[in-house]
Each structure stands twice: as structure tokens, then as C-alpha cells.
C-alpha positions as CSV (number, residue, x, y, z in Angstrom):
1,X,-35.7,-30.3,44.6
2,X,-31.6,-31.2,44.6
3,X,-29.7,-29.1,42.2
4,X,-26.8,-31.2,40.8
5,X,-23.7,-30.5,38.9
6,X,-22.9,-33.8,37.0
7,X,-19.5,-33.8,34.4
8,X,-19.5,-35.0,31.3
9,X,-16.2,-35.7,30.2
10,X,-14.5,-33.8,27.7
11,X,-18.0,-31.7,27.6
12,X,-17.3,-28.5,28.8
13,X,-13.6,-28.2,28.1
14,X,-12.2,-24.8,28.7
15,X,-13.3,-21.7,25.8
16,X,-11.7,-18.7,25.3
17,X,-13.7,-15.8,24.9
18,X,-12.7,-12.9,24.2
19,X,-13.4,-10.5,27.2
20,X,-12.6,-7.0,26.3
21,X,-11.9,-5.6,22.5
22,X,-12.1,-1.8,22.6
23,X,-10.7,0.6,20.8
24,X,-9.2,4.0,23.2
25,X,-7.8,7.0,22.8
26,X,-4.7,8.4,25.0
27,X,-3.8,12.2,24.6
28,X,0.0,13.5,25.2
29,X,1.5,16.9,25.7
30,X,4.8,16.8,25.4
31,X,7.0,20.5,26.6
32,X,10.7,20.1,25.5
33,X,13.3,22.5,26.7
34,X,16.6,22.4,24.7
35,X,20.3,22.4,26.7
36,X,22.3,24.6,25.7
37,X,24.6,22.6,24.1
38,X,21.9,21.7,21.5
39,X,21.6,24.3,18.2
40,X,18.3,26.6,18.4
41,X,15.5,25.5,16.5
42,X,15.0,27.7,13.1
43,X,12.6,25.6,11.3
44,X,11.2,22.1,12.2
45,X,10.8,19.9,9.2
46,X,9.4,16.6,10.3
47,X,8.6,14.7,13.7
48,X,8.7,10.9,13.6
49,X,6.7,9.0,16.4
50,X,7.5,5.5,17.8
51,X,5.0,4.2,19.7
52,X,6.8,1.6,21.8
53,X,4.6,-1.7,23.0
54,X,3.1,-1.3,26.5
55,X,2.8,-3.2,29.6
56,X,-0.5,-4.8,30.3
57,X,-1.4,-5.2,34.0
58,X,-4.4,-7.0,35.1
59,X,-6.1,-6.2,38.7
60,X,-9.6,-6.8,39.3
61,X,-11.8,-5.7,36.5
62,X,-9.8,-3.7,34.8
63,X,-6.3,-3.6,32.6
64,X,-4.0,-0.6,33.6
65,X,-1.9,-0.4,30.8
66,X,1.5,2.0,30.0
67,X,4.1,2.2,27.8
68,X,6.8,4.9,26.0
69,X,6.2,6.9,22.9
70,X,9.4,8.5,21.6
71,X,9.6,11.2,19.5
72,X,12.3,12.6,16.7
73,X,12.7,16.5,15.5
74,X,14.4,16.7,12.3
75,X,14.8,20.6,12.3
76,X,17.3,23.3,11.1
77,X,19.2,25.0,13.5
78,X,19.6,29.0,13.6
79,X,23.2,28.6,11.5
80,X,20.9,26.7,8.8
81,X,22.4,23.1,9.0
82,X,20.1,20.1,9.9
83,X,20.0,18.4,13.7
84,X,18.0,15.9,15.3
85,X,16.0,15.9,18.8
86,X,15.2,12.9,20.6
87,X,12.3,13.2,22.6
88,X,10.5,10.7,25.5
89,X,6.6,10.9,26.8
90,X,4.9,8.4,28.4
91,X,1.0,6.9,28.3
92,X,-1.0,5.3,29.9
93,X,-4.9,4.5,30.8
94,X,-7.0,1.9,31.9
95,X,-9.8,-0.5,30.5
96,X,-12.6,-2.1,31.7
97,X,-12.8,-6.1,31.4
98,X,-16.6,-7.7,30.2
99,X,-17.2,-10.3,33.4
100,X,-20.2,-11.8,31.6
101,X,-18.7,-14.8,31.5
102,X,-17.5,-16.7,34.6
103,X,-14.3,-17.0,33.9
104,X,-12.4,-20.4,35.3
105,X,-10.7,-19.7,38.7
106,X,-6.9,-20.7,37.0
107,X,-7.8,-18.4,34.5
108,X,-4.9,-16.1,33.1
109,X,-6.7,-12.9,31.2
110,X,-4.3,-12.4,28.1
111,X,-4.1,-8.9,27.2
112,X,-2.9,-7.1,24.2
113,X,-2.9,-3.6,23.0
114,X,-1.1,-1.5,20.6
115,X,-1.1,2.2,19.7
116,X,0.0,4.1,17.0
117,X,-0.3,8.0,16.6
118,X,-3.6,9.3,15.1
119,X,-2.0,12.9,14.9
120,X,0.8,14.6,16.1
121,X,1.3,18.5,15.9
122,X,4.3,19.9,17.0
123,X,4.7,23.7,17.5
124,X,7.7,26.0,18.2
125,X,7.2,27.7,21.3
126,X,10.7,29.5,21.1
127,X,14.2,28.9,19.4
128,X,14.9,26.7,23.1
129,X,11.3,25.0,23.7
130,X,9.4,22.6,21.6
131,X,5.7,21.7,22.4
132,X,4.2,18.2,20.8
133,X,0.6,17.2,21.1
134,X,0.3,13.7,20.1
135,X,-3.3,11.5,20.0
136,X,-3.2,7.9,20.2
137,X,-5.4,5.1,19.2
138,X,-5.1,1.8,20.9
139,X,-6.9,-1.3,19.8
140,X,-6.8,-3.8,23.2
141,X,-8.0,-7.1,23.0
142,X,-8.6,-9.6,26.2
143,X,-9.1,-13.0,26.5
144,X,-9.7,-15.3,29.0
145,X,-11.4,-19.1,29.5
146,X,-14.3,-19.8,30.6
147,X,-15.1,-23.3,32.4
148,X,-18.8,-24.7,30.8
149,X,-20.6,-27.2,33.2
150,X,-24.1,-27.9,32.4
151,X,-26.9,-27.9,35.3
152,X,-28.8,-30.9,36.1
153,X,-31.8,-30.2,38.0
154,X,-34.4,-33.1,39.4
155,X,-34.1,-36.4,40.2
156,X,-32.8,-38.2,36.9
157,X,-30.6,-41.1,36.4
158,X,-28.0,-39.4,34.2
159,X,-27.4,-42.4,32.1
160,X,-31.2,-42.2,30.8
161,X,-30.2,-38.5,29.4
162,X,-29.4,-38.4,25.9
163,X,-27.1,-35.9,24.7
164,X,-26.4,-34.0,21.3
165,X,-22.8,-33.7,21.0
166,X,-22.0,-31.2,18.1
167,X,-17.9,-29.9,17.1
168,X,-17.6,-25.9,17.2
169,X,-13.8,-24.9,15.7
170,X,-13.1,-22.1,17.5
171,X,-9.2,-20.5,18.0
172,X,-6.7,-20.0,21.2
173,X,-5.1,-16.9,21.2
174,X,-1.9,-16.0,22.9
175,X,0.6,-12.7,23.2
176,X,3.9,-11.9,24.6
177,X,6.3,-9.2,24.6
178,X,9.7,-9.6,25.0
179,X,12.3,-7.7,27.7
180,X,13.9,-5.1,25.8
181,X,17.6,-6.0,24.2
182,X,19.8,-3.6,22.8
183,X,21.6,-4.5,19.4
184,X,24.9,-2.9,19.2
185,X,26.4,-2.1,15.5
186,X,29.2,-0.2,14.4
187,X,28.7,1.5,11.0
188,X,33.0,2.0,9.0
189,X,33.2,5.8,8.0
190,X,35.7,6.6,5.1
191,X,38.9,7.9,5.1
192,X,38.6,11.4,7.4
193,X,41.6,13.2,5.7
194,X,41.4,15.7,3.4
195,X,43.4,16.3,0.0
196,X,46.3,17.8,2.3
197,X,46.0,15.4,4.9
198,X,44.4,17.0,7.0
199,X,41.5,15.5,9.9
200,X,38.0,15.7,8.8
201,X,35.8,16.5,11.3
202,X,32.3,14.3,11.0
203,X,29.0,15.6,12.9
204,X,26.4,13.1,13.5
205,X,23.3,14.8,13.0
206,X,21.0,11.6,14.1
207,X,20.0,7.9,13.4
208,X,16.9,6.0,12.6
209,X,16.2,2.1,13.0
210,X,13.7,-0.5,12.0
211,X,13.2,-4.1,12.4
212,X,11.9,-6.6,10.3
213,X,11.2,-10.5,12.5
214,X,12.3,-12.9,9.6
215,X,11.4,-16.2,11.7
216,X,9.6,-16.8,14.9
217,X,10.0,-20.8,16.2
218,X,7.2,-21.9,18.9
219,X,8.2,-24.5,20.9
220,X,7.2,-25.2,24.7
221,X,6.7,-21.8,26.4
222,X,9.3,-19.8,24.1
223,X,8.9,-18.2,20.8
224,X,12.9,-17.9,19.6
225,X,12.8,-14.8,17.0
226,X,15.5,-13.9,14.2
227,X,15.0,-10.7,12.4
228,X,17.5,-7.8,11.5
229,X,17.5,-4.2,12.1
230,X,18.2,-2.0,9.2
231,X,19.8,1.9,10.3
232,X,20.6,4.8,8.9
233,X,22.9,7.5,10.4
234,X,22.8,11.3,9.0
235,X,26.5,12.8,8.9
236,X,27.9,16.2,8.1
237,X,31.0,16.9,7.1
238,X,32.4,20.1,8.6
239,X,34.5,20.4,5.5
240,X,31.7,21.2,2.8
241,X,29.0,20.8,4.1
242,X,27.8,17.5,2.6
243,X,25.2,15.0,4.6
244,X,25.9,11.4,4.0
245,X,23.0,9.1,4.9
246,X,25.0,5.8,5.9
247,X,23.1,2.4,6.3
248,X,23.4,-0.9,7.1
249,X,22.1,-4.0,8.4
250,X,22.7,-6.0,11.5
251,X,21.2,-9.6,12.8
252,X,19.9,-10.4,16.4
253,X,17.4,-12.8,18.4
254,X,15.3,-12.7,20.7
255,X,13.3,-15.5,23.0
256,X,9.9,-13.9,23.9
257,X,8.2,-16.2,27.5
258,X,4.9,-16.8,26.1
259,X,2.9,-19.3,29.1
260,X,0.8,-22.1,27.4
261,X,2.8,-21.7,23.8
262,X,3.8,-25.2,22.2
263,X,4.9,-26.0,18.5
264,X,1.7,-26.1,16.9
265,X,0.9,-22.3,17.2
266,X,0.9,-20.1,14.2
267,X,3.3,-16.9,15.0
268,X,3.7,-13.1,13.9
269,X,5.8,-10.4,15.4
270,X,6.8,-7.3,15.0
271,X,9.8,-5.1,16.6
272,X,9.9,-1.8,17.8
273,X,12.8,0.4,18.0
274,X,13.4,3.0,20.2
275,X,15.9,5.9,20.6
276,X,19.5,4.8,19.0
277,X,22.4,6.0,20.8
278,X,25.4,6.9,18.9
279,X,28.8,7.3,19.7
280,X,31.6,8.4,16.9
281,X,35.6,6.9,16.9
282,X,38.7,7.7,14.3
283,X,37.3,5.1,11.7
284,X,33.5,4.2,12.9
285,X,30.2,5.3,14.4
286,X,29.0,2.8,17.6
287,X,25.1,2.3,17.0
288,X,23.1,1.2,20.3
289,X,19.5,0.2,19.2
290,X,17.0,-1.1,22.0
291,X,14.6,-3.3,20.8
292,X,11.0,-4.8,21.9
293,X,9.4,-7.6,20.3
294,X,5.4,-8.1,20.5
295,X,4.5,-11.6,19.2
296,X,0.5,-12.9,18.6
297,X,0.5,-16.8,18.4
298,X,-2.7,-18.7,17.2
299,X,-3.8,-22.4,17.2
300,X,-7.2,-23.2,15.3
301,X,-8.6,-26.2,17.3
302,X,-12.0,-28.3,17.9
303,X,-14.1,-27.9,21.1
304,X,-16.9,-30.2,21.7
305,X,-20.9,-28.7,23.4
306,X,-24.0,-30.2,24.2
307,X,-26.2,-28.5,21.5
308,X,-29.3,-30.6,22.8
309,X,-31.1,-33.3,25.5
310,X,-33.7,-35.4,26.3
311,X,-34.5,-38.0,29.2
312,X,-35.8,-41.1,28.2
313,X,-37.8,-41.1,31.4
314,X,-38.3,-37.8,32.8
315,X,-40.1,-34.5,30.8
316,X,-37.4,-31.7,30.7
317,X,-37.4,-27.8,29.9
318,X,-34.0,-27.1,28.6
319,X,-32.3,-23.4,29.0
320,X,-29.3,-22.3,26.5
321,X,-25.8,-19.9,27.3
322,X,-23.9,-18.1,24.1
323,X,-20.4,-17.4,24.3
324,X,-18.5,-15.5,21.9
325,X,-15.9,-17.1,20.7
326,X,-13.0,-16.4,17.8
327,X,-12.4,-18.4,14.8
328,X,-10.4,-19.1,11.9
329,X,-7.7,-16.6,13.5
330,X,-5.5,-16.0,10.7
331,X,-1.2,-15.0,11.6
332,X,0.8,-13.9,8.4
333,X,4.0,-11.7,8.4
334,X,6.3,-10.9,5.4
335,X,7.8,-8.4,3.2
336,X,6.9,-6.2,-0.2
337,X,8.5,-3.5,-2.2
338,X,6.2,-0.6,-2.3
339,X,7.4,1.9,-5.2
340,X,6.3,5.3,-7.2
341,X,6.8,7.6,-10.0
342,X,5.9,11.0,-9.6
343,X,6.4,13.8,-12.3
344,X,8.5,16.5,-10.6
345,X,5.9,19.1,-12.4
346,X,3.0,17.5,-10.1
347,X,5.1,17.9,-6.9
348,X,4.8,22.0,-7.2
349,X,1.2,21.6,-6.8
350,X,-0.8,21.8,-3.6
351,X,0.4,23.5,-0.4
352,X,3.8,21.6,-0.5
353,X,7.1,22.6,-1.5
354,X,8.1,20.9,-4.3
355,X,11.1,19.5,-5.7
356,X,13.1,20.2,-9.3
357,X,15.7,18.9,-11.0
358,X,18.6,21.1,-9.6
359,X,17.5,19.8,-5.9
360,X,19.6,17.3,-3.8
361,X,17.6,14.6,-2.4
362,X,18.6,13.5,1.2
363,X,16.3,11.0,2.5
364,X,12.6,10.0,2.5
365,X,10.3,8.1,5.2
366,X,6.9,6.5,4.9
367,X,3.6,5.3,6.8
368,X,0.9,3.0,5.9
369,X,-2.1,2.8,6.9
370,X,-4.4,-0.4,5.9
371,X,-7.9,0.8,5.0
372,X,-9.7,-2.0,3.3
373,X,-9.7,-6.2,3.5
374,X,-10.9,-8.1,0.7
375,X,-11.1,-11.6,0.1
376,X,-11.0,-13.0,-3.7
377,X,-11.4,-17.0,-3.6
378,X,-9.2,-17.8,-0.5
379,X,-6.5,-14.6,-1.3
380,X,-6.6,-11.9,1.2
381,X,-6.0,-8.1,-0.4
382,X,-5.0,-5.2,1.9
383,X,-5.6,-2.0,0.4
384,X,-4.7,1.4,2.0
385,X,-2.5,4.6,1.5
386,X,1.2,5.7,2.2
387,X,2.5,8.6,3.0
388,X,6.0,9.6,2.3
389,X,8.2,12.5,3.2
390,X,10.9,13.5,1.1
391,X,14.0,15.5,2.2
392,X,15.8,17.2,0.2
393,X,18.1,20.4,-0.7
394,X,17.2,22.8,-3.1
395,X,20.0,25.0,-5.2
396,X,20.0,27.8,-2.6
397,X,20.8,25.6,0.3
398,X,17.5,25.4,1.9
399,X,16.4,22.2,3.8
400,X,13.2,21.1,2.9
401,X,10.3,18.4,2.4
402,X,7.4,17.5,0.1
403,X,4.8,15.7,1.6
404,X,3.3,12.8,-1.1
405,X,0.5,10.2,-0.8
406,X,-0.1,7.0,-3.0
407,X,-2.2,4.0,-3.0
408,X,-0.7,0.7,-1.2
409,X,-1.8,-2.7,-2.1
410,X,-1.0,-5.8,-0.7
411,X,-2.2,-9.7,-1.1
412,X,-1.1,-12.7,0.4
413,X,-2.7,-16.6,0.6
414,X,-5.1,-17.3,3.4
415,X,-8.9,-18.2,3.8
416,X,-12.3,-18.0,2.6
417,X,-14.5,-15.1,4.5
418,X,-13.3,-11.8,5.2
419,X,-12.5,-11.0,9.0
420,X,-14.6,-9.2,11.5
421,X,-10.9,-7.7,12.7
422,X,-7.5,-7.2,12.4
423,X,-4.6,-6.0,13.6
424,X,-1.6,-5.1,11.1
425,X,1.6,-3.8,11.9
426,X,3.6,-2.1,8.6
427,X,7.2,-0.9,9.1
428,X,9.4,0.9,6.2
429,X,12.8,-0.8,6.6
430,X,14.8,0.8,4.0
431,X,13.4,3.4,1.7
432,X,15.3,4.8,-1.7
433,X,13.9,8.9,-3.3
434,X,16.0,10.1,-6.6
435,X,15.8,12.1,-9.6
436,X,15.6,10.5,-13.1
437,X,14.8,12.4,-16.3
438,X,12.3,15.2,-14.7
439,X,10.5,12.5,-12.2
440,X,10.8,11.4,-8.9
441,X,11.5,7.8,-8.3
442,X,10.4,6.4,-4.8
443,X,10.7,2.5,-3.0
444,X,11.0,1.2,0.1
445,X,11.2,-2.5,1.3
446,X,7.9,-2.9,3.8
447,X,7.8,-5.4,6.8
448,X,4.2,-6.3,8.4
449,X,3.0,-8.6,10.4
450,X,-0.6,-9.4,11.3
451,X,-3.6,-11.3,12.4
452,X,-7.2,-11.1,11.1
453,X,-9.8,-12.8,13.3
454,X,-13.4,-13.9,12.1
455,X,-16.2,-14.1,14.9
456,X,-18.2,-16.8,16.2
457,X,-20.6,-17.7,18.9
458,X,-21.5,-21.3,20.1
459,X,-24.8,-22.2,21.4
460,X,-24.6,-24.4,24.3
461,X,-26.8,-26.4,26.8
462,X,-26.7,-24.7,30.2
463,X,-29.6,-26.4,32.5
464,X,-31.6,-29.5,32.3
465,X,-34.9,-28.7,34.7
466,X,-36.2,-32.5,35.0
467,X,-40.1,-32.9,36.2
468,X,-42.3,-35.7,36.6
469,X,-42.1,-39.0,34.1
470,X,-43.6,-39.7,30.7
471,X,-47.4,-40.9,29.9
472,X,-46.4,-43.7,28.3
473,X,-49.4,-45.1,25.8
474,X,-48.8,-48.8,26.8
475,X,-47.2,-50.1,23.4
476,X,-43.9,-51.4,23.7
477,X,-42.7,-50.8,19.8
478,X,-43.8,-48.1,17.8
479,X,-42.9,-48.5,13.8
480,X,-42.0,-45.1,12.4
481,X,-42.1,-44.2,9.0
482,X,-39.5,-41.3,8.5
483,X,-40.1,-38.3,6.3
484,X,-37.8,-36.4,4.6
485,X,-36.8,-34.0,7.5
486,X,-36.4,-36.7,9.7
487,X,-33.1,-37.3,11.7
488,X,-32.4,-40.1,14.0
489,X,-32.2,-37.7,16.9
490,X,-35.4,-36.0,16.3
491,X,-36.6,-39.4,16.7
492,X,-35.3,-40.4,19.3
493,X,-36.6,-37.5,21.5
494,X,-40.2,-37.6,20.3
495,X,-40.3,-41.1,21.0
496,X,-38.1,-40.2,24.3
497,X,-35.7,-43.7,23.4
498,X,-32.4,-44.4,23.5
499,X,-30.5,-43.9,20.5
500,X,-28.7,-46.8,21.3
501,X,-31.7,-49.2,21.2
502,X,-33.1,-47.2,18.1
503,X,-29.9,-48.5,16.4
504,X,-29.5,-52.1,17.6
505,X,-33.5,-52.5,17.0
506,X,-32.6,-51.2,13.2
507,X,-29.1,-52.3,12.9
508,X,-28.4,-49.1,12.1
509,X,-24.2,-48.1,11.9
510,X,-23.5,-45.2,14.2
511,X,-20.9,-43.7,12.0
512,X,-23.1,-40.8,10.9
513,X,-24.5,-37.7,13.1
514,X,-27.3,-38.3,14.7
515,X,-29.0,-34.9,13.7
516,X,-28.2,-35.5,10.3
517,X,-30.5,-36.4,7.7
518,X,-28.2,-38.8,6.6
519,X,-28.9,-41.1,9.6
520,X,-31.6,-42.7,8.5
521,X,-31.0,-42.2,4.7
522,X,-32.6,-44.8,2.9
523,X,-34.7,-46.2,5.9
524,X,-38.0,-46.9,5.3
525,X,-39.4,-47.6,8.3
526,X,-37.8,-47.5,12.0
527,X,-38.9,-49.5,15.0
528,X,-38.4,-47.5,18.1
């Protein structure tokens, strides 16, 4: 018996599947030995930790992947004043790819992951050594095409084989990540002389920064990003004490090689910032911020499959393949004001330290974490919770922090469904904590970017096993009288004719799918 391999056109086209989504877990332990140059830890107050976007390196089966997490100790020092630690690990692990599929032989595997901190605990070993224990989760995604060819087995003249042709929408996905830049600001300080004009002496106790990707342009290969980084600097002046938190707001681009990427993919990004370098002059402070930009691009398209056959000569047993494929992939980014009122009287409660009305507030932070998707009539609502932490000093000069939670929720325009997945990126780009009349008054200006993605499979025709030839009952016309749950198709292959001479025997239009009822609505009787 030959075994053929016979094309059909645009039948088959490449699908990308995806071919690994896990989620993993990475553990770090982190030992930090202080210089002597640097203050001696008296009490840590708060550890912030930037995950920075891996590497992704495909061999064989697997994805090795690696990347940065950077850490930063707000802490008071043994003469009670506040400093800052910067702190470097490193991650890394490997993942298995699923080789279910056959992937096409020019097939790239796209890989993604990202990782944020699932906990991070942070113990003072001594007044010189500082011990971090840090647990990642990483959602990876894979993707890769795979090349469809149906079988053909037995002698058949492939013109007598009839084919059902059906339209699947399905999505390409694409990432990229960009080199890392480094934005350089410079932040003005005020005038440095005192009443008797006399030099002020400014320490710089640390700096923060965020990004926020304001536009993203596709176009062939590139994805040009805007966005602007938002930093703060903690100050201290020598003469009273005082810590100034100065901000500001700087511009920068970015062009992020993405292979395959053209001007009708959808876009989201989001920036990571790591460790800012400082550097302080007579009238300013030099800010050095490197930067790394992870982009998702999407394009919702149209593939066609064979969904079903017949010969109009030879019997046939037909044999089916599913892929999994993703659909209706959904990119949005944006920004939102998240804000809260808190009575001081409920911040004394619970194992925190709370804050009164004589205390000075410094600075706050905040997380969110997404913990729900719901869809009302096309509108997409992202519930979750933040958390902030407030800084502050209290009347005897202490440094402390409250620790507060609240609700979060977001909405934005999309698509009917909810997704089977997501992957949301939030960043607090400038947050505001004061006193007003006995209750604390939080907000903070939120960037995210995302993608939800809704799951799929398509059903399509993988072998043809052609035997034999049809018992034919000697009648050269049959008239048919259709039922109700009669399509032209199903017609067709119990009869074993062409569709083609169905139609031109019935002048019948062909403007209407074949498996449809609707094919042979109002037909009373066929000849076939």
C-alpha cells in the first residue's frame, strides 16, 4: 500500500501552540556582609524586592532560564538615623518543553516568564550581616508552530476527495525583552547654606524608581517604546535632622527586536528598574536608573482545517489530531489612581505600630496583587488587594512603619468570556500618605500592563485510510428529499458525490457552508 503526503494549499498553514505553561518556584538565600564604611544595622524596617526580567534560553527540550532579583533594606543605623542597602542575588532554573506536537523544523520556541516574590523574610544575623530568604513564583509560557499535513493513504485520485474546510480564529503570540539602558536624571537640591551662610551638608540615604510604558509602536521587527521613570531620592540634612523625599519625572525610549513583529500586533510592556546609582554635586543629585523593558505582542487571526472527507470513489476510515491552540488573546496597559482613608484610631489595632496625629509621615510604598477576573457584558473587572507601607516618625524620634491592606479594583473595555489565564504586571509609580483631621489619607498613581488569554483546541483531519471502491446500486440519479437536519455536505458523503455536481444539478449558489443547514434551506428535493 503507498503512503502519500499530498498538500493542500493554504490547508495546513503553520499553528502555534502553546508548548509549555507552568507555573515554578525558585528559592534564594541571600547572606550580606556590610563594609565598614556602611552604618550598623539597628533595626530593619522594610525590604523591597525587584525581580528583574530573565533570560530565556532554549536547548533541546528544555528552557534554562536566569535572571537578577535586587533587593533594598530601608533600616536604622546604631546612631538611630535611616540608610538604605542595595542588595544583588541571582536565579535561575530550568523547564521542561511538551514535544507532543511536532513542531515545524524553522520553528523558533518563544519563551516567556516572569517572577515576582511570593515571600521574602529578612533576618538580622548581626549589626554587620543581613540574611534574606526570598521565594519566587514564575509563570513561563512557550510557544511554538507546528506544520499540519494530512496523510493520504491508498490509491485515490485526490481530486475525487471532497474536503470540509472550516475557519478556527486562533491568536499568534510574541515576546521580547529589551537590552538594558540606563536613564540618567539629575534631581536640583535647594540652596545648601544656612541662615549664617554657612555649607549644608546633604546625606543621601537612598533612591527608588519606577516606570510606567506610555506607547509601544509595532512596526516590522521593532517595538519603539516611550514611557517615563518617576524617582524619589531620600535626603538628610546634617543640620536638623530633616529627610526630604525629592521626586521627579524623566522621559526615555527604548526599541525592543521582537523577530516576526509587523504593525498589526496588539502591544503591552512593562519596565523594570533596577539599582539607581546616585552621585551628589554643590546644586544637584546625578540619578543613574537601568532599565529593562519586557513586551507581549498579540495578533488575533483566521487559520483554515479540514474538519472532514470523503472520496467520491473509494470507502475511507478517517483518523482526527487536536492541538491546543490560544484565542481571543487580549493586550491592555494603562494607568489608575488607587486611594484610601483610614481613621488613625483603626491603625493602633492589630500587631502594627500605628500612627497619630503628632507623627511625621515620610514616605509610603504599595503592592497589588490581582486575585479575581470578571467579565460584565464585554467589560473586564480585576479585583484584588494592596498592601501599603507607611513610613513615618513618631514625636520621640523613632522610625517606623504601619503595615495596611485595602481592596483594589480595576475595569477596563475588552471582550465577552472570561480568560483561562493571565498575566498582569502592576507598578506604584508615585504614591502620596498624609494626615488630615485624625485620618490617614493614602494614593498612588498605578501602571499595569497585561494580557488575558482564552483557550481553544481545533479538531483537525490527520489521515485518510482509502480501501476498495463503492457498491454502486446502478441508478445514475437519486432524488433526495432533505429533512430538517440535512446539510448539503451530509449529502454529499452519503451519496459519496461531488458537491460540485450536487450544485450544478440543483443550481444551487455556493455562497453558503456546506455543513450548514442553510445550504439547502428551502429545497425541497435534491437530485444527486
Amino acid at each position: 500500500m503507498e503512503e502519500n503526503r499530498i498538500p493542500t494549499g493554504d490547508i495546513g498553514e503553520k499553528i502555534q501552540i502553546p508548548v509549555c505553561r507552568k507555573t515554578v518556584s525558585v528559592e534564594c538565600n541571600t547572606d550580606y556582609n556590610l563594609a565598614d564604611y556602611q552604618m550598623p544595622i539597628k533595626r530593619l524596617l522594610h525590604l523591597t524586592t525587584n525581580v528583574m526580567p530573565p533570560m530565556q534560553y532554549v536547548s533541546g527540550n528544555s528552557a534554562d532560564i536566569s535572571g537578577d532579583v535586587e533587593f533594598t533594606a530601608l533600616y536604622v543605623g546604631e546612631d538611630n538615623q535611616l540608610y538604605t542597602l542595595s542588595i544583588k542575588d541571582d536565579y535561575t532554573t530550568t523547564v521542561g518543553l511538551d514535544k507532543a506536537y511536532d513542531l515545524s523544523p524553522d520553528s523558533v520556541v518563544d519563551v516567556y516568564a516572569k517572577f515576582e516574590p511570593a515571600s521574602a523574610v529578612s533576618r538580622v544575623i548581626s549589626p554587620k550581616k543581613l540574611n534574606i530568604k526570598t521565594v519566587l513564583n514564575g509563570d513561563v509560557q512557550a510557544y511554538g508552530n507546528a506544520m499540519h499535513k494530512e496523510k493520504i493513504v491508498g490509491d485515490v485520485n485526490s481530486e475525487r476527495v471532497e474536503r470540509l474546510v472550516v475557519t478556527k480564529r486562533c491568536s499568534e503570540i510574541l515576546h521580547g525583552r529589551s537590552e538594558t539602558i540606563t536613564v540618567n536624571d539629575k534631581i536640583t537640591l535647594d540652596d545648601r547654606k544656612s541662615a549664617d551662610d554657612q555649607p549644608i551638608n546633604i546625606r543621601v540615604i537612598g533612591a527608588y524608581a519606577y516606570s510606567y510604558i506610555t506607547d509601544i509602536d509595532a512596526s516590522d521587527g521593532v517595538a519603539a517604546c516611550r514611557g517615563d521613570l518617576y524617582i524619589k531620592v531620600y535626603t538628610c540634612c546634617d543640620e536638623d535632622g530633616n529627610i526630604k523625599v525629592l521626586k521627579n519625572k524623566v522621559s526615555f525610549t527604548c526599541n525592543v527586536d521582537i523577530e516576526n513583529l509587523s504593525d498589526d500586533f496588539e502591544c503591552c510592556a512593562y519596565g523594570k528598574c533596577g539599582a539607581v546609582s546616585v552621585s551628589i554635586s554643590d546644586n544637584d543629585i546625578g540619578v543613574s536608573v537601568p532599565v529593562n523593558v519586557n513586551i507581549t505582542a498579540a495578533k488575533n487571526k483566521s487559520i483554515k482545517a479540514v474538519s472532514d472527507a470523503y472520496s467520491t470513489e473509494s470507502p475511507c476510515e478517517i483518523s482526527y489530531r487536536d492541538y491546543d491552540i490560544v484565542t481571543n488573546v487580549v493586550p491592555f496597559g494603562g494607568n489608575f489612581t488607587l486611594s484610601g482613608s483610614i481613621p488613625l484610631s483603626d491603625l493602633s489595632k492589630g500587631n502594627v505600630d500605628g500612627i497619630t496625629a503628632d507623627d511625621k509621615i515620610i514616605d509610603s510604598f504599595v503592592t497589588l496583587s490581582p486575585e479575581e477576573i470578571t467579565n460584565d457584558k464585554g467589560k473586564y473587572i480585576i479585583n484584588g488587594k494592596s498592601i501599603w507601607i507607611v513610613l513615618f516618625e513618631n514625636a520621640e524620634g523613632e522610625y517606623k512603619i504601619s503595615l495596611l491592606e485595602m481592596p483594589f479594583r480595576y475595569e477596563f473595555e475588552g471582550k465577552n468570556g472570561l480568560p483561562d489565564s493571565s498575566d498582569i504586571a502592576f507598578e506604584s509609580i508615585n504614591t502620596r500618605a498624609r494626615i488630615e483631621d485624625d485620618r490617614l489619607l493614602l494614593d498612588s498613581e498605578i501602571a499595569l500592563s497585561g494580557t488575558l488569554f482564552m483557550d481553544d483546541k481545533i479538531n483537525m483531519l490527520d489521515e485518510m485510510n482509502f480501501s476498495g471502491e463503492y457498491e454502486g446500486d446502478g441508478a445514475g440519479y437519486t432524488v433526495y428529499f432533505p429533512c430538517s437536519t440535512d446539510t448539503l455536505w451530509g449529502i454529499g458523503k452519503k451519496y459519496h458525490k461531488s458537491l460540485t455536481n450536487i450544485m450544478a444539478s440543483n443550481n444551487l449558489l455556493g455562497n453558503v457552508n456546506a455543513d450548514d443547514k442553510k445550504s439547502i434551506d428551502g429545497i425541497n428535493y435534491l437530485i444527486v
